[in-house]
N, C-alpha and C positions, 0 to 999 in steps of 0.2 A: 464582899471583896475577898478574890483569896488571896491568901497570905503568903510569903515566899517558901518554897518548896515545898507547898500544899498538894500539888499536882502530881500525878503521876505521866512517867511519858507517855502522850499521846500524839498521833497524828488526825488532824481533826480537818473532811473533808470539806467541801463550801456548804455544808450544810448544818447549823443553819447556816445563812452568806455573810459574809461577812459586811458591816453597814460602814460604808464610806462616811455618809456623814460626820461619824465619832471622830474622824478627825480635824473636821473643818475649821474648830476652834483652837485647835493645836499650834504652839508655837515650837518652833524648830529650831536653835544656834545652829550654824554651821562653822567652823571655826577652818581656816586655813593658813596653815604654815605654809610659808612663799620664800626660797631661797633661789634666786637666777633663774626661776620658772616663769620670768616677764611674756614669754611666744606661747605659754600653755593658760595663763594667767584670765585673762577674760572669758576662754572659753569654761573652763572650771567654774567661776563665778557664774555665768549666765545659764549652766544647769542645775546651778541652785536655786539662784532668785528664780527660774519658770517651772518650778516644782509648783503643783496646784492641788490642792486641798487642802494646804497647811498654810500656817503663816511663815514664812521663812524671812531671819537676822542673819548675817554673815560679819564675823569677823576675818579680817585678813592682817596676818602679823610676819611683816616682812624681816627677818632674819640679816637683817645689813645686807644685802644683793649686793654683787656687782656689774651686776645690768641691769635693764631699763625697769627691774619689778615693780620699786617704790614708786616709779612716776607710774607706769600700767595702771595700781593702787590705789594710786591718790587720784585718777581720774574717774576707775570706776566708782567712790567712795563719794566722788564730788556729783555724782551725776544721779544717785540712789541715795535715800535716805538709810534704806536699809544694810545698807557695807557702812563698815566702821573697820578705819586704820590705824595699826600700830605700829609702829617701827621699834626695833632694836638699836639699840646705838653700836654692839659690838654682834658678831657670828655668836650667835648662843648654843647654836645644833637646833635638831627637830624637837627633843622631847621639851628642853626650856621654853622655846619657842608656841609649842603647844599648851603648854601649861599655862602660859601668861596668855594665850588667845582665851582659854576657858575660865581666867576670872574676871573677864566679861562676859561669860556665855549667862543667858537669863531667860532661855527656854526652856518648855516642860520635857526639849530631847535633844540632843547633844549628837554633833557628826562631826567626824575628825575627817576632813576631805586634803588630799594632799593635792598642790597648784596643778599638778601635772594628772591628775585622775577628773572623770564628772561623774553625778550621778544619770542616772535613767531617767526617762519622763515617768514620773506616777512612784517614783519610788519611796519619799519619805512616805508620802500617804498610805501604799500600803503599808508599811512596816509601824506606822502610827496610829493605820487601823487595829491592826493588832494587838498593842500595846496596850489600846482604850479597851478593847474587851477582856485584857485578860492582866490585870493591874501586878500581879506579881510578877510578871515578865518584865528584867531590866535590859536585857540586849536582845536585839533582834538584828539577824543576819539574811540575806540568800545567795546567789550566785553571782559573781561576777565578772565580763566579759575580758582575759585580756588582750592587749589589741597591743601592734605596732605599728602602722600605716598611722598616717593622716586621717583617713578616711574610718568611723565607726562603723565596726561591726553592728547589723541589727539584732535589736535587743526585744527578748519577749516582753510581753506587756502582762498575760492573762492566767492570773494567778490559779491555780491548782489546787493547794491543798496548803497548812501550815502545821509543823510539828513542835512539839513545845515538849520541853526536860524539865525535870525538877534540877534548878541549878548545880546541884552537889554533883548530881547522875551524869551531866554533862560534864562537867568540871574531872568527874572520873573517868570518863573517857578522852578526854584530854589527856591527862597525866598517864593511861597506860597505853596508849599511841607514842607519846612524847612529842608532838606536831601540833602545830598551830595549825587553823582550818579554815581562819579568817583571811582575807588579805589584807584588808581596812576600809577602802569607801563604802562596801556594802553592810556599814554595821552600822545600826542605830542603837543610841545606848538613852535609859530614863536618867534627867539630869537630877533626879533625887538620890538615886543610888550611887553615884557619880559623886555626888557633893558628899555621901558615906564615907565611899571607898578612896577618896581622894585622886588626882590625875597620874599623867605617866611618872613611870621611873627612871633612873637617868640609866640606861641599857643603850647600848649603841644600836642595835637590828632588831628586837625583839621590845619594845617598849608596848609596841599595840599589844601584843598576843598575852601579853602579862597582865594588861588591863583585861582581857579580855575575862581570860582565868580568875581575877580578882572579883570584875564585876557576876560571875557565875557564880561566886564562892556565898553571894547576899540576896541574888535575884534567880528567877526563871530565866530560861533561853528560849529563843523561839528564830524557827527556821520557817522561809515561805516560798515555794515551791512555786515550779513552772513559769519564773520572772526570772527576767537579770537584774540585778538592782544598784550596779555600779560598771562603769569602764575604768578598769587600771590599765595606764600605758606600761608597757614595756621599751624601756631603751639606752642605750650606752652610758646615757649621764645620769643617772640614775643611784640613788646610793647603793641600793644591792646590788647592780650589776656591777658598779665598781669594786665591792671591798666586801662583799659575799661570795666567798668560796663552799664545799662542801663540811672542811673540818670548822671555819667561822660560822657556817651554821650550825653545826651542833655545839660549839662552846657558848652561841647565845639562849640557845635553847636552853643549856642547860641552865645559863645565868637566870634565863626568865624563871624557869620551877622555884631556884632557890632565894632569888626573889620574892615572888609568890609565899613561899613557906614562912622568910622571915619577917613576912608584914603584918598588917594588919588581918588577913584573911588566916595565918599560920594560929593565929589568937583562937580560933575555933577550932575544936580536939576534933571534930568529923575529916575536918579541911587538912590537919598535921600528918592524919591518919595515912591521906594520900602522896606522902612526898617517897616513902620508901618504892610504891609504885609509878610513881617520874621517874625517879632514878636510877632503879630497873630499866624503864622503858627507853632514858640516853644511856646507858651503859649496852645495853642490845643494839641501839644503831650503832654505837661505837664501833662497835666488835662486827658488824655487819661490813661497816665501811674498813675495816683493818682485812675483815675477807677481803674483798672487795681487791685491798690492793694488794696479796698473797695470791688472785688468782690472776691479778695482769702482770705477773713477776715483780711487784717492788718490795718483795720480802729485807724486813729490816732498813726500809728506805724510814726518812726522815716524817713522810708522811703518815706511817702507817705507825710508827711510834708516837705520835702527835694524839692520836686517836685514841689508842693505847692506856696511854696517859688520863685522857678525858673517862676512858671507862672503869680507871681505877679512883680515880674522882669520885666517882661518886657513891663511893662506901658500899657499894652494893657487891654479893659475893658473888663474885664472877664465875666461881668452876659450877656452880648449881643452873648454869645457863646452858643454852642449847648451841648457840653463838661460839660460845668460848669451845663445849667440844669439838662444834666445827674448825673452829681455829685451831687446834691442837690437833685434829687430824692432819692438818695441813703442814705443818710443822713438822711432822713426825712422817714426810714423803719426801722424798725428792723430788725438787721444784719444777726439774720436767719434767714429769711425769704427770704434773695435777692437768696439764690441760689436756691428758690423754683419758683423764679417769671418767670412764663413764658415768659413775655416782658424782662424781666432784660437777659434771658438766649437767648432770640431772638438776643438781641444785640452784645453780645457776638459773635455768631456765623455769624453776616455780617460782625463784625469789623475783625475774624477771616477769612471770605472768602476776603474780601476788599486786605486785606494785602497779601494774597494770590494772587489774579488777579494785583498787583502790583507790587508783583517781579518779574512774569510771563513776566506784562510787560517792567520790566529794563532789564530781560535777552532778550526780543527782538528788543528794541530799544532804550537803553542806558537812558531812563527816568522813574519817576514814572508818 
């Protein structure tokens, strides 16, 4: 058996193949936080329970709705042995609500599915298969489709290749990106390292992505290639589309790192090592997104000092950045003039392709 961070990164082709069987005997929780998601509610559940080659539990833990969720709930719960329902007496939020679904979870793997996302046909299995061959892998991730129609997008089935980190290595790349890479449905995590690292944290936006980082900090990570392995909707009522902006994404972000540092995973000097490089790496988007609004004229607007603020936050010496002398050329021009500057408008246009060949590459291999 290897041990955690025994591995070196590897990408390891279907060869040898990978043996479905190893998961047949696998038991799965799926755990779903339900808040006024009663119209997305059954379909969510019923691409769990026909997940096949596992055994799959569901909990569903209604968050006080106030629409039809709990009755939805209690129907599908009365009609399956395998759904079991909880209710909330009061709005706890997402991460209490998820916390209290996983001390009931009693599976060898654990999936935080939210009401309004499903998974894929076949996809706990693969990422289960996985897991049984490669026993220090605690999270396993792949691609996932987002969708806002009614109607799903079709999803690949036929798996490719799987890559595997030693969790530190991964965890490092995380922290000098400064971005989460996960969204959430498509991540299966082992409920032994899970029951380690204990559940979420109470973070308003960033609660998965700090698990995520936490459970990397104790396990291997493993990505599987050439599959979709979740639908997440996208749509109005939605928490992030509500009350995620650009600068609330970076102040969660940063809450998650420093979270991260001061837990339980900050206790290991490898893992503390890495928090000067988070903090570098939101301090640079800061200063990215303060360009950002120096080059669409809102110099000294509200916003861009907001930012500002964030990237002095985070104790990191800002003049030794590249960022900050971008910003200080900027400053040191007159404000019409920047959209005339040819270098200024060069810039522009790499930081615009950059971010381009870096979704390109999340959509092919689960990283930036």
């Amino acid at each position: 058996m290897l041990s955690p961070h025994s591995i070196r990164k590897q990408t390891l082709w279907r060869h040898p193949p990978l043996h479905r069987n190893g998961a047949a005997e696998a038991r799965v929780t799926v755990v779903i936080p339900c808040y006024n998601y009663g119209r997305y509610l059954s379909a969510c559940v019923r691409s769990a329970l026909d997940q096949e080659g596992v055994r799959v539990d569901l909990v569903i833990v209604d968050d006080a709705s106030t629409d039809d969720s709990a009755e939805v709930a209690a129907r599908l719960a009365a009609s399956n042995d395998r759904v079991k329902l909880i209710r909330n007496d009061k709005n706890s939020g997402p991460v209490s609500t998820f916390n209290r679904g996983l001390e009931h979870a009693r599976g060898e793997f654990l999936v935080r599915l939210d009401a309004d996302d499903l998974l894929t046909p076949g996809s706990l299995a693969r990422a289960v298969t996985v897991a049984r061959q490669l026993p220090s892998v605690g999270l396993i991730y792949g691609h996932p489709l987002h969708f806002t129609a009614d109607r799903l997008p079709c999803a690949r089935s036929k798996v490719t290749a799987w890559t595997v980190w030693p969790g530190l290595e991964w965890l490092g790349d995380r922290c000098r990106s400064g971005y989460n890479v996960i969204t959430s449905p498509e991540a299966v995590m082992r409920m032994s390292v899970v029951e380690r690292v204990g559940g979420q944290q109470p973070l308003a936006h960033t609660h998965d992505m700090e698990m995520w980082l936490r459970i990397a900090a104790f396990s291997d990570v493993a990505y599987i290639h050439g599959v979709d392995q979740a639908w997440h909707r996208e749509h109005s009522a939605s928490l992030s589309a509500r009350k995620v902006d650009g600068y609330r994404d970076l102040v969660e972000r940063h809450l998650a790192f420093e979270t991260l540092f001061r837990g339980v995973a900050g206790g290991n000097p490898r893992v503390a090592k890495l928090r000067a490089v988070a903090m570098t790496a939101i301090a640079r988007s800061a200063l990215q997104s303060a360009i950002h609004c120096l080059d669409h004229g809102q110099a000294n607007s509200p916003q861009m000092q907001r930012f500002l603020e964030v990237a002095n936050q985070t104790g990191s010496d800002l003049t030794e950045l590249p960022e900050w002398r971008a910003l200080m050329r900027r400053f040191s021009r007159d404000p019409q003039s920047l959209a005339r500057d040819p270098a200024i408008l060069l810039e522009r246009i790499m930081r615009r392709l950059s971010d381009t060949l870096k979704w390109r590459r999340w959509h092919r291999s689960g990283v930036f």
